[in-house]
N, CA, C and O atoms as a CHARMM CRD file, in Angstrom:
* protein
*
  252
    1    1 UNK  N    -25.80700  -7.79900 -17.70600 PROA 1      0.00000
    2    1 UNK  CA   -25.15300  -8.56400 -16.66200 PROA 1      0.00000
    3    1 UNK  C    -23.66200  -8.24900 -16.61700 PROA 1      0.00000
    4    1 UNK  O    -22.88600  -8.25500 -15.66100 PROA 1      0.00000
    5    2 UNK  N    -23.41200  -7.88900 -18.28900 PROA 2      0.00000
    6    2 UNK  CA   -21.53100  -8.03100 -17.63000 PROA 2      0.00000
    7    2 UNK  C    -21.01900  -6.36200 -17.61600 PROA 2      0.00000
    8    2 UNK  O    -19.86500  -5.97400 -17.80100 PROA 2      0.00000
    9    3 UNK  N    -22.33200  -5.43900 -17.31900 PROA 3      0.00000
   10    3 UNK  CA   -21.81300  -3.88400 -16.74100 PROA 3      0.00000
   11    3 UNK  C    -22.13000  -3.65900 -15.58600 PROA 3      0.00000
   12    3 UNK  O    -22.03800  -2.58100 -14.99900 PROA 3      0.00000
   13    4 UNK  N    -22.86100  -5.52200 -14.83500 PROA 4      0.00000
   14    4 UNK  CA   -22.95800  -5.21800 -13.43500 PROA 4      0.00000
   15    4 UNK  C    -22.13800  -5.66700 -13.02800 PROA 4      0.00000
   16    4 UNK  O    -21.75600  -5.24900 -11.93500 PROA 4      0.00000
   17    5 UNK  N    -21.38700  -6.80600 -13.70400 PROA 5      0.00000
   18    5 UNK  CA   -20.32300  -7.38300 -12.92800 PROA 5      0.00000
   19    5 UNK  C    -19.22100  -6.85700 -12.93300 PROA 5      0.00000
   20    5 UNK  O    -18.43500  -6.96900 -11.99200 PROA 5      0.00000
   21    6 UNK  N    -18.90100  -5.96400 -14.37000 PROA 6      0.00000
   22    6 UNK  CA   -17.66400  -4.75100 -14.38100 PROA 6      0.00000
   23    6 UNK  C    -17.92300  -3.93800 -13.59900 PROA 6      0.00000
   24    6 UNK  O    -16.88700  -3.33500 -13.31800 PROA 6      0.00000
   25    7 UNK  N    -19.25600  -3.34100 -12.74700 PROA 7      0.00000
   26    7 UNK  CA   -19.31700  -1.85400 -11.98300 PROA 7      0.00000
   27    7 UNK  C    -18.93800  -2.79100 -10.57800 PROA 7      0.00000
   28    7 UNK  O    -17.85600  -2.30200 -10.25300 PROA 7      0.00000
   29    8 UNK  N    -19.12000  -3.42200  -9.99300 PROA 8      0.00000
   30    8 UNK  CA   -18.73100  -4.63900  -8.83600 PROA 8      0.00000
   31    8 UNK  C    -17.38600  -4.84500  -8.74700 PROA 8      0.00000
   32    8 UNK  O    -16.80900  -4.75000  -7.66400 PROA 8      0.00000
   33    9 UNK  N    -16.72300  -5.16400  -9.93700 PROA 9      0.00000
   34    9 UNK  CA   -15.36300  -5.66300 -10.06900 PROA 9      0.00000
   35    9 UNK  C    -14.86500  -4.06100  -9.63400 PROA 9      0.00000
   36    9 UNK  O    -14.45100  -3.76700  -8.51200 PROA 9      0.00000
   37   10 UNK  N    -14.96400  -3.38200 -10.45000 PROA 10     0.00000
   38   10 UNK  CA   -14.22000  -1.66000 -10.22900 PROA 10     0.00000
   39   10 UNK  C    -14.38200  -1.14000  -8.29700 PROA 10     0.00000
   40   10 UNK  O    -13.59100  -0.48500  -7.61900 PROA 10     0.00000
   41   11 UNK  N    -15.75000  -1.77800  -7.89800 PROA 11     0.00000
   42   11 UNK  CA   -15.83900  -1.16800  -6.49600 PROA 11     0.00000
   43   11 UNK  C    -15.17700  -2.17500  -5.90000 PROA 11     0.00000
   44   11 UNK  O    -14.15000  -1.86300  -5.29800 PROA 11     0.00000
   45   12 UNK  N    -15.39600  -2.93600  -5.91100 PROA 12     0.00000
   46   12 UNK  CA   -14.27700  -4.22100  -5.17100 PROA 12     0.00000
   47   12 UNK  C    -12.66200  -3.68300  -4.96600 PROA 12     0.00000
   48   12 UNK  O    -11.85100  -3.90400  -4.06600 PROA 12     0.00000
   49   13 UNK  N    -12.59000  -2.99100  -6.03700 PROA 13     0.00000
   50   13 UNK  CA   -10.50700  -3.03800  -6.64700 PROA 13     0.00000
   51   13 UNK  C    -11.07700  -1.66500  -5.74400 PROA 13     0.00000
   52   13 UNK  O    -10.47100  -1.54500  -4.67900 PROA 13     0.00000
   53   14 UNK  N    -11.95400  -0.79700  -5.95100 PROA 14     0.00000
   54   14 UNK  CA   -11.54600   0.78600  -5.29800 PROA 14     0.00000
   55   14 UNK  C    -11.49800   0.44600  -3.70700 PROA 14     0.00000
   56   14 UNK  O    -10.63100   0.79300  -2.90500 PROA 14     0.00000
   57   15 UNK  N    -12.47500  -0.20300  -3.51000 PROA 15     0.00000
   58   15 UNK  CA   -12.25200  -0.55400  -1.88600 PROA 15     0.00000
   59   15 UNK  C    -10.81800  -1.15500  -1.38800 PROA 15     0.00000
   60   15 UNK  O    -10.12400  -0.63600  -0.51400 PROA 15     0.00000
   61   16 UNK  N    -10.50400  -2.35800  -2.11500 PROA 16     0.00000
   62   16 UNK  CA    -9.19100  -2.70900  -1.24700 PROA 16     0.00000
   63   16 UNK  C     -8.14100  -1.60400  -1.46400 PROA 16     0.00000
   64   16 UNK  O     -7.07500  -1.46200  -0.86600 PROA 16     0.00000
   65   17 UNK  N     -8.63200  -0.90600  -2.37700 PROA 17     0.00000
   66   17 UNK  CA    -7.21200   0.39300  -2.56500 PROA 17     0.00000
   67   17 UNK  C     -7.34100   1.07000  -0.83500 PROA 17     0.00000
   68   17 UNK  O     -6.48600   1.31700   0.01500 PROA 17     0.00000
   69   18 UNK  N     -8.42200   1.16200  -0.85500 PROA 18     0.00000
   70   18 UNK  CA    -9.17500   2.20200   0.30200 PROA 18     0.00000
   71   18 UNK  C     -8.77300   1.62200   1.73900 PROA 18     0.00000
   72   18 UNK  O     -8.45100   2.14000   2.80800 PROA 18     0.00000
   73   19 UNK  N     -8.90500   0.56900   1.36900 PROA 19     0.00000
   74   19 UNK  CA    -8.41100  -0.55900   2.88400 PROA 19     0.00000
   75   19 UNK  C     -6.82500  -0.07500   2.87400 PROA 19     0.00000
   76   19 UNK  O     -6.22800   0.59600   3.71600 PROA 19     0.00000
   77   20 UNK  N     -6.31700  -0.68500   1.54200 PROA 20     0.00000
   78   20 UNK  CA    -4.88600  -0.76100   1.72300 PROA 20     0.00000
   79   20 UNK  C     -4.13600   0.42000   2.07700 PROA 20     0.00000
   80   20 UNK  O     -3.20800   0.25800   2.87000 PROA 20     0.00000
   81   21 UNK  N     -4.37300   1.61200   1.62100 PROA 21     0.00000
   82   21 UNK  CA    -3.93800   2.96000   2.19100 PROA 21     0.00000
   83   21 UNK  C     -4.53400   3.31600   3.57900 PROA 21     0.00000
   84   21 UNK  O     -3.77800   3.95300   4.31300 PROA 21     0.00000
   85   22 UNK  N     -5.36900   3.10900   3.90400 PROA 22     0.00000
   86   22 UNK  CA    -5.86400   3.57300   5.21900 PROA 22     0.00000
   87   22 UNK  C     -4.90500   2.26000   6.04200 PROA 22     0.00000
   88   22 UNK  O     -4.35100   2.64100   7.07300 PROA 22     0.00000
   89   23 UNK  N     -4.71700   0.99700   5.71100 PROA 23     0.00000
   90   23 UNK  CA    -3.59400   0.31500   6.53800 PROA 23     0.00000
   91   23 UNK  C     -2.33700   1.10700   6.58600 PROA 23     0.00000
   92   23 UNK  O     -1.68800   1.27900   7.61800 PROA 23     0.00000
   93   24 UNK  N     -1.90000   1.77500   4.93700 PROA 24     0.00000
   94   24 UNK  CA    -0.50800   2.19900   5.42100 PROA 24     0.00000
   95   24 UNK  C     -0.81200   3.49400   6.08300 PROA 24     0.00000
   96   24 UNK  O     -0.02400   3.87700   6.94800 PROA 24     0.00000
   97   25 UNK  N     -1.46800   3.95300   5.90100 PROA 25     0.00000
   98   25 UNK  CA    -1.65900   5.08600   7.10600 PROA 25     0.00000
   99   25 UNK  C     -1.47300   5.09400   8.14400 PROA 25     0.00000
  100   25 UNK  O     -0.71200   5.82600   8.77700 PROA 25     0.00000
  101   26 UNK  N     -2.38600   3.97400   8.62800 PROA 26     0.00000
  102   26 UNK  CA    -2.29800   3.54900  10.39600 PROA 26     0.00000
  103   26 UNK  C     -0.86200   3.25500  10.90400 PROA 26     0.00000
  104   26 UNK  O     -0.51000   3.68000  12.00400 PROA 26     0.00000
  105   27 UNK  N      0.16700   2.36300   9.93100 PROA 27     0.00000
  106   27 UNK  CA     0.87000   1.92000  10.19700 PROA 27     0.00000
  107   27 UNK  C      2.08700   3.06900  10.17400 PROA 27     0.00000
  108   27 UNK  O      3.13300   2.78200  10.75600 PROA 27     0.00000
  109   28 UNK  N      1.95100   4.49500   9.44300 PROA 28     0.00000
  110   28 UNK  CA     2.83900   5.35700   9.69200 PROA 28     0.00000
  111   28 UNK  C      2.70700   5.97700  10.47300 PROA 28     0.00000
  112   28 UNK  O      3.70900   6.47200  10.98900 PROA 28     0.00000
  113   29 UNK  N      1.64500   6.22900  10.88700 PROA 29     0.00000
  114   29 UNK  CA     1.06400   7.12100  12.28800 PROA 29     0.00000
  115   29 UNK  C      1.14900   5.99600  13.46800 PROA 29     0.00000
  116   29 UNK  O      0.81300   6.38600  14.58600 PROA 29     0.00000
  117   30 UNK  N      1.64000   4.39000  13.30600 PROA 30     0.00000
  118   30 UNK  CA     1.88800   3.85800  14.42700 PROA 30     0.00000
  119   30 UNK  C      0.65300   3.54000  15.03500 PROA 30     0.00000
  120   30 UNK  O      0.53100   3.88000  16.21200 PROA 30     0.00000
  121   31 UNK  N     -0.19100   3.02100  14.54400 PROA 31     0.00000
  122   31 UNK  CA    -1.76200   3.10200  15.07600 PROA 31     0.00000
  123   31 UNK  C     -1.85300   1.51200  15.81400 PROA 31     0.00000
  124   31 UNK  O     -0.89000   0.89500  16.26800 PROA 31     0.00000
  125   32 UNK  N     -3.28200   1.05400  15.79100 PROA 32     0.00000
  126   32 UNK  CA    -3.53700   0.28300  16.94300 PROA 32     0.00000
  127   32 UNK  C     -2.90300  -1.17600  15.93800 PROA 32     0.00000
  128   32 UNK  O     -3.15800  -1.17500  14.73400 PROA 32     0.00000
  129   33 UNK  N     -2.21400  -2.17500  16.45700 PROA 33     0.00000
  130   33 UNK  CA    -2.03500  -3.41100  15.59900 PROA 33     0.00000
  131   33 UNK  C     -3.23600  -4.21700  15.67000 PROA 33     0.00000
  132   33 UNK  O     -3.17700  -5.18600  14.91300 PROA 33     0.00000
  133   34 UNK  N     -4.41500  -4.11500  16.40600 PROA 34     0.00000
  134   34 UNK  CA    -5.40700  -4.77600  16.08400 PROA 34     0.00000
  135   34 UNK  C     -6.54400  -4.20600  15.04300 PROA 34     0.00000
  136   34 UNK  O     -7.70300  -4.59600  14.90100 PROA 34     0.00000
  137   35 UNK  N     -6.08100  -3.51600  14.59300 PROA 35     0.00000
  138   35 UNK  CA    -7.02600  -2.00100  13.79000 PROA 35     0.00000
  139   35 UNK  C     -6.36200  -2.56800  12.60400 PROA 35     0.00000
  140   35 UNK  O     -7.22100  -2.87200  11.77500 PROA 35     0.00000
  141   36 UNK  N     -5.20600  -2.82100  12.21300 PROA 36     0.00000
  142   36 UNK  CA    -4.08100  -2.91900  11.74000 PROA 36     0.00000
  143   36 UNK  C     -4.61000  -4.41200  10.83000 PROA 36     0.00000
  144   36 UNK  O     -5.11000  -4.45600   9.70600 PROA 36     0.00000
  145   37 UNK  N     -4.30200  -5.51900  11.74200 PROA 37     0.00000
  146   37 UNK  CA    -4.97000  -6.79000  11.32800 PROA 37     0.00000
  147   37 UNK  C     -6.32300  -6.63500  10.71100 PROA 37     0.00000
  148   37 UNK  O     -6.54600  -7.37100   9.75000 PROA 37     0.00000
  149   38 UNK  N     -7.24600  -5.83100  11.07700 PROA 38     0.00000
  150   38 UNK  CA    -8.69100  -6.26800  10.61800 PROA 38     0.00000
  151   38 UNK  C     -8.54500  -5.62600   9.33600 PROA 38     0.00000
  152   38 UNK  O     -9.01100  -6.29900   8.41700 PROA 38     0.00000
  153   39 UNK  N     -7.78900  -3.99000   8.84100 PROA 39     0.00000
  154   39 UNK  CA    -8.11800  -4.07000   7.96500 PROA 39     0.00000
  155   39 UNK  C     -7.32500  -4.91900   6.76000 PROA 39     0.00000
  156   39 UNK  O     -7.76700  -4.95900   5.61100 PROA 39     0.00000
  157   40 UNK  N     -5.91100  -5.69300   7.23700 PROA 40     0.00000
  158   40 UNK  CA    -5.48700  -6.42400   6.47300 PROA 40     0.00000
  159   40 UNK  C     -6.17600  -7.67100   6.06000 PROA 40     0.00000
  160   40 UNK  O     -5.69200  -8.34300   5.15000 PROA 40     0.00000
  161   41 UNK  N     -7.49900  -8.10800   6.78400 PROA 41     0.00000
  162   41 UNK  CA    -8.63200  -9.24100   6.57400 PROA 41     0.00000
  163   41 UNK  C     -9.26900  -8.39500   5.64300 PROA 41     0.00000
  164   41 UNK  O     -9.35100  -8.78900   4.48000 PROA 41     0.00000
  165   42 UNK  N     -9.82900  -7.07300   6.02500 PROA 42     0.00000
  166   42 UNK  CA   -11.03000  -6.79700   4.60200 PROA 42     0.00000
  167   42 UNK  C    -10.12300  -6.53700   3.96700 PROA 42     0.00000
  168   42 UNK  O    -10.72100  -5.53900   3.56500 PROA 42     0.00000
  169   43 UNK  N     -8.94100  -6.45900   3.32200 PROA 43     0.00000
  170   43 UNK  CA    -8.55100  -6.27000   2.23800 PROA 43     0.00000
  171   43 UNK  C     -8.23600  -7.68400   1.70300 PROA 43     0.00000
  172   43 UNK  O     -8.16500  -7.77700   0.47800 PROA 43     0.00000
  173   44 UNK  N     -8.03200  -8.82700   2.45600 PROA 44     0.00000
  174   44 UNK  CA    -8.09800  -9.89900   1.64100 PROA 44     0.00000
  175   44 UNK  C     -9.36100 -10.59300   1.73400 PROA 44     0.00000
  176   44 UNK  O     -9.35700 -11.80300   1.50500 PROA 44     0.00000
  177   45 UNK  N    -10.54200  -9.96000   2.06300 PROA 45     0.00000
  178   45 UNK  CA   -11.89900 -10.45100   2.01100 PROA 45     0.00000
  179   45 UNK  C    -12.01700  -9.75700   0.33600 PROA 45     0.00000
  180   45 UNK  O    -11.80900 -10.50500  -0.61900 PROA 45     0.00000
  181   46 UNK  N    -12.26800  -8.69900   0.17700 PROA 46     0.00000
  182   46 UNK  CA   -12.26300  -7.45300  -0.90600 PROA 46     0.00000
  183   46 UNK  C    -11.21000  -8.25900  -2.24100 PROA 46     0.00000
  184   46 UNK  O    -11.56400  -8.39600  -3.41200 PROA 46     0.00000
  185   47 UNK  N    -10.49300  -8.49800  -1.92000 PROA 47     0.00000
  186   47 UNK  CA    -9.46400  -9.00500  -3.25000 PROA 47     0.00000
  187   47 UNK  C    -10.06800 -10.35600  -3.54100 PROA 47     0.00000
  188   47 UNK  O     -9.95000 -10.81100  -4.67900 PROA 47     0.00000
  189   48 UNK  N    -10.63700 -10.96300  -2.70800 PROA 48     0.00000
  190   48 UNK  CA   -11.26700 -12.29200  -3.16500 PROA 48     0.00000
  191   48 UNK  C    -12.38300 -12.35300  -3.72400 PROA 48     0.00000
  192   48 UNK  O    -12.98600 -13.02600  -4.55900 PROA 48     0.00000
  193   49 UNK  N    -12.51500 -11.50500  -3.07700 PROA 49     0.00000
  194   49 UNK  CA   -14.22300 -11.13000  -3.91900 PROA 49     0.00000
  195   49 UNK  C    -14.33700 -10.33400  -4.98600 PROA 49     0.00000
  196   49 UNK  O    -15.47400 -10.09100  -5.38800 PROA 49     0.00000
  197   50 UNK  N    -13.53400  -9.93500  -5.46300 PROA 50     0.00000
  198   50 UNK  CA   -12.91000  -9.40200  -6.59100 PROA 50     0.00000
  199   50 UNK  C    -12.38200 -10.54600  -7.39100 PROA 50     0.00000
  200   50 UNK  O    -12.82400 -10.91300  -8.48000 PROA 50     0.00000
  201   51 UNK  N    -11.71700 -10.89200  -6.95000 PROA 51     0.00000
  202   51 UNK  CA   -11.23000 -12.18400  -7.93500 PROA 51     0.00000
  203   51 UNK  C    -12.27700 -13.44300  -8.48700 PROA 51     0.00000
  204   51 UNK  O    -12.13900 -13.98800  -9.58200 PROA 51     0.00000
  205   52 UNK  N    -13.30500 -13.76800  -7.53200 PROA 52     0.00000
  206   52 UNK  CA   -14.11100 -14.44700  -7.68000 PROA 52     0.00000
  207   52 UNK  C    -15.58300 -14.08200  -8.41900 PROA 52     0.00000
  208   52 UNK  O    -16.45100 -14.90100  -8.71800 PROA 52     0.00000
  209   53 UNK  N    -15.62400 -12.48400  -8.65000 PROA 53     0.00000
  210   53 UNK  CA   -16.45700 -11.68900  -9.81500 PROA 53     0.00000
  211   53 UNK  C    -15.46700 -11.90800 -10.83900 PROA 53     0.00000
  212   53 UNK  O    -15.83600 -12.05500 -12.00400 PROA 53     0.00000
  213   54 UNK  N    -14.34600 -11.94100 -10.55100 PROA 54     0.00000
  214   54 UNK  CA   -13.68400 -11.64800 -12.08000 PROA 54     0.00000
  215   54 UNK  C    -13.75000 -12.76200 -13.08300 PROA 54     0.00000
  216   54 UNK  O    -14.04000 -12.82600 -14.27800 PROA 54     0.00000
  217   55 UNK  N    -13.29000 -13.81300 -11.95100 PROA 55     0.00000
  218   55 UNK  CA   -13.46800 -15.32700 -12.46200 PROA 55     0.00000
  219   55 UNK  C    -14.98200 -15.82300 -13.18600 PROA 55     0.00000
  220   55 UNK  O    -15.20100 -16.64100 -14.08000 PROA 55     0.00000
  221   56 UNK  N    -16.02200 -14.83800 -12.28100 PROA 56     0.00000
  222   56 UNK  CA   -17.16000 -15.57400 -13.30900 PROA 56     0.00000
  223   56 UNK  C    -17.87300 -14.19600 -14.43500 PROA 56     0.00000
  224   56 UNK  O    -19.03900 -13.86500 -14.65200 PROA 56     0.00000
  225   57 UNK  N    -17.04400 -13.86200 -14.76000 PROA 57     0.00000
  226   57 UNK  CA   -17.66800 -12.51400 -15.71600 PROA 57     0.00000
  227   57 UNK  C    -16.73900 -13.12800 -16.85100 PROA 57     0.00000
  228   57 UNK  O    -17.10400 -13.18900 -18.02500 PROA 57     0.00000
  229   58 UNK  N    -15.66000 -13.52000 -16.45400 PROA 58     0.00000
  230   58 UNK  CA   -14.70700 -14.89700 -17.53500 PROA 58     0.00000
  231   58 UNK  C    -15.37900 -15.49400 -18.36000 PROA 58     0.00000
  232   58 UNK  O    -15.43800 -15.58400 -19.58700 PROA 58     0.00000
  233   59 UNK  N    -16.10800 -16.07300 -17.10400 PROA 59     0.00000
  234   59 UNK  CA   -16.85700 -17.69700 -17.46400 PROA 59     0.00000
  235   59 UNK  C    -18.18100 -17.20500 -18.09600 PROA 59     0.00000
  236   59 UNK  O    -18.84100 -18.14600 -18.53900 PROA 59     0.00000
  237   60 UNK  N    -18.58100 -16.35300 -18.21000 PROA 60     0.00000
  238   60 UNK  CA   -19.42800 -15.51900 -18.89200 PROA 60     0.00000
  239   60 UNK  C    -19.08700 -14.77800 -20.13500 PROA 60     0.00000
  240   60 UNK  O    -20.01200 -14.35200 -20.82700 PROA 60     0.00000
  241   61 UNK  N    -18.13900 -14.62600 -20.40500 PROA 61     0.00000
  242   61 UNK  CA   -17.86500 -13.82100 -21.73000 PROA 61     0.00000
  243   61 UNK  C    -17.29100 -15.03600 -22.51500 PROA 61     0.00000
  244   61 UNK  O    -17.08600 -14.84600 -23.71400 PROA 61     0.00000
  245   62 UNK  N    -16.97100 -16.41000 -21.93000 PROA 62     0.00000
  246   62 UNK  CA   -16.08900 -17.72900 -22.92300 PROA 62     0.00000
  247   62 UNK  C    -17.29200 -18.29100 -23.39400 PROA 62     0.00000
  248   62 UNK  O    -17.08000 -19.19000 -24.20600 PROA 62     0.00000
  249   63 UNK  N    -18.70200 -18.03100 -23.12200 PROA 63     0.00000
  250   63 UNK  CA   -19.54800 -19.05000 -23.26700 PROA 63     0.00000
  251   63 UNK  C    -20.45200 -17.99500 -24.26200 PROA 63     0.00000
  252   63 UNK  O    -21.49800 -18.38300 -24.78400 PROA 63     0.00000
């Protein structure tokens, strides 16, 4: 259980990397601001959900 929740946690963190550079991308190339916003939502969809595996792989290794 806790090398599924570490392989989850790792794709979670690689994705918002993936969001977050493809935002600054858009934003140096001047791209669409509604393109712009959505991926600044999946990257704080992605970090939460990251945080909220992290929080219970915690609560799993204290017990």
């Amino acid at each position: 259980m806790h090398a599924v929740l570490t392989v989850l946690i790792g794709l979670m963190m690689l994705g918002t990397l993936g969001v977050l550079v493809a935002g600054m991308v858009g934003m140096v190339r001047g791209g669409d601001p509604q393109r712009s916003n959505q991926l600044m939502r999946w990257r704080v969809i992605l970090q939460g959900a990251a945080l909220v595996l992290l929080a219970i792989m915690m609560s799993l290794l204290r017990s």
